[in-house]
N, CA, C and O atoms as a GROMACS GRO file, in nm:
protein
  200
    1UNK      N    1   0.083  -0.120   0.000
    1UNK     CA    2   0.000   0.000   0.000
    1UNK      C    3   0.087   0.126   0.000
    1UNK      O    4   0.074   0.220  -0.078
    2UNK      N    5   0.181   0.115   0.101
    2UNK     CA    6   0.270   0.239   0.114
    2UNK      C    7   0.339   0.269  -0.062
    2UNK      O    8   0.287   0.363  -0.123
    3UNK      N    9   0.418   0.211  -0.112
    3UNK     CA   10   0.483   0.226  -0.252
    3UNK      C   11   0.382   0.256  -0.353
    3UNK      O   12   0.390   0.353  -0.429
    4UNK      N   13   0.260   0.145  -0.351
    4UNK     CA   14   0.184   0.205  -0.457
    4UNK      C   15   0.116   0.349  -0.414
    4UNK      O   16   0.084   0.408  -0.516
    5UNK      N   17   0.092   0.401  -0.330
    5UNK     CA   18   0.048   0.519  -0.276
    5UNK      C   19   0.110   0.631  -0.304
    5UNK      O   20   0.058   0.738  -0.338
    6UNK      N   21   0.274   0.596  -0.282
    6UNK     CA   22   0.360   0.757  -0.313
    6UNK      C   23   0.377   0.713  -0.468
    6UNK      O   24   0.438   0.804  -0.525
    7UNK      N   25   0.353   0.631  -0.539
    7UNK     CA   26   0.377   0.597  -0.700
    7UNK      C   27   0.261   0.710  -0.761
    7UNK      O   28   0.267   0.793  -0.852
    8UNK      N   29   0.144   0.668  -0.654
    8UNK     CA   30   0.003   0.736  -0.729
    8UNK      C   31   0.012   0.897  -0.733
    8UNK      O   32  -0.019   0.972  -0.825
    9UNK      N   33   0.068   0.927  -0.598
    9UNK     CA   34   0.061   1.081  -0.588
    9UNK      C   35   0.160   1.143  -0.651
    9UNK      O   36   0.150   1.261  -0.683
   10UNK      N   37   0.300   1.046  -0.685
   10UNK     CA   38   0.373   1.092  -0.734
   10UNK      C   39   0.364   1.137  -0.930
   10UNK      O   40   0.420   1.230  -0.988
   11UNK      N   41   0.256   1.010  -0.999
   11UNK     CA   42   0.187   1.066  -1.065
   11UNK      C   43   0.092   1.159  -1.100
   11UNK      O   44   0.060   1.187  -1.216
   12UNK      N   45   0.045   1.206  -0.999
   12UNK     CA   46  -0.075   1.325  -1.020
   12UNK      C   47   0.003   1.405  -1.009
   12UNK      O   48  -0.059   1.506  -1.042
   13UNK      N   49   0.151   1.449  -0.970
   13UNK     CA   50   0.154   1.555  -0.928
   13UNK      C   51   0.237   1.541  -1.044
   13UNK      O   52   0.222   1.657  -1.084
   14UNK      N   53   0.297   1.499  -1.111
   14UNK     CA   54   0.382   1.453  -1.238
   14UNK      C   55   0.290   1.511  -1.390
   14UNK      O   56   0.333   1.586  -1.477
   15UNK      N   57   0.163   1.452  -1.382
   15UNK     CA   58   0.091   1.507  -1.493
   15UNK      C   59  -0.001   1.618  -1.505
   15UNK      O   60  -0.054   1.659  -1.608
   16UNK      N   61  -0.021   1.687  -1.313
   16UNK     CA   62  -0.094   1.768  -1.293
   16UNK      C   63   0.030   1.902  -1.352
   16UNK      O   64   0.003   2.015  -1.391
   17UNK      N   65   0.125   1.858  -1.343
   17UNK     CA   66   0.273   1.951  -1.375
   17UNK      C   67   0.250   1.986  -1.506
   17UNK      O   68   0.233   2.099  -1.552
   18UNK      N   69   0.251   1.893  -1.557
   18UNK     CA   70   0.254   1.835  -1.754
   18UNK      C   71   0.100   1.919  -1.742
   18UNK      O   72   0.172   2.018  -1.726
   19UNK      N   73  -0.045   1.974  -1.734
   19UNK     CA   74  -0.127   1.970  -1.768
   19UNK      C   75  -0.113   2.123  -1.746
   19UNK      O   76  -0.178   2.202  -1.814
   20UNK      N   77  -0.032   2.159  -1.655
   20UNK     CA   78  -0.057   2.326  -1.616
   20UNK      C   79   0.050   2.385  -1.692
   20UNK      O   80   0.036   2.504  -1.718
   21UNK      N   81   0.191   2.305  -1.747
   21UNK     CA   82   0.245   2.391  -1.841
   21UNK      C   83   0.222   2.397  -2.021
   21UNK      O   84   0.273   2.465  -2.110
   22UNK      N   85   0.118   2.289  -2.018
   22UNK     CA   86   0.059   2.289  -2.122
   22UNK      C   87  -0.022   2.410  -2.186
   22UNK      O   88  -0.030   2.462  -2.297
   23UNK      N   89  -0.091   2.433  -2.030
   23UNK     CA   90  -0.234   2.528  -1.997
   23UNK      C   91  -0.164   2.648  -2.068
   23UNK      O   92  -0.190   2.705  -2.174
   24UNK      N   93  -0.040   2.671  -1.952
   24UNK     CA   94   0.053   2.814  -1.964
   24UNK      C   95   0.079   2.832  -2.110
   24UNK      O   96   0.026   2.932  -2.158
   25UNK      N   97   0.164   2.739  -2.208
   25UNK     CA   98   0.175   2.763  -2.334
   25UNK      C   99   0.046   2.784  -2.374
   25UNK      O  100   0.015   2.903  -2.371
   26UNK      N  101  -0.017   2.730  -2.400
   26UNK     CA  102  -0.121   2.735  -2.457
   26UNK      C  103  -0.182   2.900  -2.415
   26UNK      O  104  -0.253   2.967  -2.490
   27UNK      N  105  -0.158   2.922  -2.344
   27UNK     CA  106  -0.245   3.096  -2.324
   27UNK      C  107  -0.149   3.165  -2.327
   27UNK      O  108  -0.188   3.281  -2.312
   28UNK      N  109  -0.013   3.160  -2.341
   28UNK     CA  110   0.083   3.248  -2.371
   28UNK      C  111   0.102   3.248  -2.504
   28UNK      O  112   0.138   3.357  -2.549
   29UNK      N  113   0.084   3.116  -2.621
   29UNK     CA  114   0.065   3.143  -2.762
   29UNK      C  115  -0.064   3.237  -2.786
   29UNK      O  116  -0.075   3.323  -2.873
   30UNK      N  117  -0.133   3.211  -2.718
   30UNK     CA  118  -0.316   3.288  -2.786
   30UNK      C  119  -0.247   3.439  -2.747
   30UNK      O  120  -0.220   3.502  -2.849
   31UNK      N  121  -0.225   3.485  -2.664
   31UNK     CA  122  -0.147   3.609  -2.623
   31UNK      C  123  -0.074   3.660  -2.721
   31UNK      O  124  -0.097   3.768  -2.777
   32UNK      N  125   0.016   3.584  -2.746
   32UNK     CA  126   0.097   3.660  -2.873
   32UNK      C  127   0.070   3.657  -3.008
   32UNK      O  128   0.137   3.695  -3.104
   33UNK      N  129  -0.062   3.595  -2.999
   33UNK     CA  130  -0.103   3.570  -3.163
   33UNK      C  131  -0.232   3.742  -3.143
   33UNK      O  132  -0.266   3.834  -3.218
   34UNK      N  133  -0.250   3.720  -3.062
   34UNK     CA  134  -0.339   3.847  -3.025
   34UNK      C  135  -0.256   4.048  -3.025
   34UNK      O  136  -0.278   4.166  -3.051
   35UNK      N  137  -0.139   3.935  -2.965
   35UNK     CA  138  -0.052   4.088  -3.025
   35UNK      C  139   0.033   4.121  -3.157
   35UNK      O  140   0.089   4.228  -3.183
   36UNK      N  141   0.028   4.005  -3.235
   36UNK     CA  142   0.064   4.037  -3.402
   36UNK      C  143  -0.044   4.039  -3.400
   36UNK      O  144  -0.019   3.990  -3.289
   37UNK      N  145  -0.160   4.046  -3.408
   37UNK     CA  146  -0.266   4.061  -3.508
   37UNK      C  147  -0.282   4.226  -3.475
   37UNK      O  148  -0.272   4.310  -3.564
   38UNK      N  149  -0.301   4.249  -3.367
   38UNK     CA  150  -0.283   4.397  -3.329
   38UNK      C  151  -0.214   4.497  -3.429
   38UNK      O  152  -0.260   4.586  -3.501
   39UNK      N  153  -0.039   4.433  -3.401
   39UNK     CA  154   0.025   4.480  -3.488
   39UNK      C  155   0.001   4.521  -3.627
   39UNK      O  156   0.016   4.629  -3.685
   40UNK      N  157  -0.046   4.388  -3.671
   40UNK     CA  158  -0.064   4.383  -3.836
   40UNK      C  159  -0.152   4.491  -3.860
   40UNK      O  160  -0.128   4.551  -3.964
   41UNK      N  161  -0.278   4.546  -3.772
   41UNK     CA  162  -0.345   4.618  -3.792
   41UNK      C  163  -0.293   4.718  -3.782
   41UNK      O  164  -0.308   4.782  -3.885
   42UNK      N  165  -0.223   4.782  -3.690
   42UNK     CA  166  -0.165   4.919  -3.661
   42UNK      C  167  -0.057   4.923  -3.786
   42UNK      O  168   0.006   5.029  -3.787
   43UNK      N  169  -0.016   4.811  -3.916
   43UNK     CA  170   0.101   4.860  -3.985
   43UNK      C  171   0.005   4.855  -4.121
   43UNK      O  172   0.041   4.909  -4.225
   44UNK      N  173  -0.114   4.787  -4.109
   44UNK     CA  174  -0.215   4.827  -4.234
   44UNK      C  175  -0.251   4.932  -4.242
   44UNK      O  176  -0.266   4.981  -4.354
   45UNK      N  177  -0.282   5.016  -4.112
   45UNK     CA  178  -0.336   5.134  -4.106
   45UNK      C  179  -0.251   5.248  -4.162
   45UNK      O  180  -0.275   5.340  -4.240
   46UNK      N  181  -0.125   5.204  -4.081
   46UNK     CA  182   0.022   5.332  -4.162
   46UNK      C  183   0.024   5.306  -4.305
   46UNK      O  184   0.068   5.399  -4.372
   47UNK      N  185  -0.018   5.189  -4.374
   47UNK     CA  186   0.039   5.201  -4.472
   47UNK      C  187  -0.072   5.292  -4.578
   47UNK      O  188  -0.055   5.387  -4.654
   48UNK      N  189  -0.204   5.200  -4.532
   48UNK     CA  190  -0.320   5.342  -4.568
   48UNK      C  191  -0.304   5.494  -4.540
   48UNK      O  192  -0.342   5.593  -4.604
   49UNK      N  193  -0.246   5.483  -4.444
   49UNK     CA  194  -0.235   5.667  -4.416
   49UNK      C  195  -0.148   5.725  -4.533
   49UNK      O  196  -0.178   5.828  -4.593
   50UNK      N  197  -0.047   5.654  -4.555
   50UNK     CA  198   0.102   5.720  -4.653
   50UNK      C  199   0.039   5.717  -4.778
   50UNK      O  200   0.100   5.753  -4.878
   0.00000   0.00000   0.00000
């Protein structure tokens, strides 16, 4: 009981790891896809202005 017990927790805390830096990329790509698109707009706009 004891071994399989710290095996188990030692997995949750192993893929709960793996699941939250997944999370993190995952909302730090949407983030920066949100700030080129920004961009792109603010360099469409200059180029309309000129």
């Amino acid at each position: 009981m004891g071994i399989k017990t710290i095996v188990t927790i030692a997995a949750i805390l192993i893929f709960g790891h793996i699941a939250a830096v997944i999370v993190w990329l995952i909302i730090k790509i949407r983030k920066g896809a949100e700030r080129d698109a920004l961009r792109r707009k603010k360099s469409a706009e200059i180029e309309k202005g000129e």
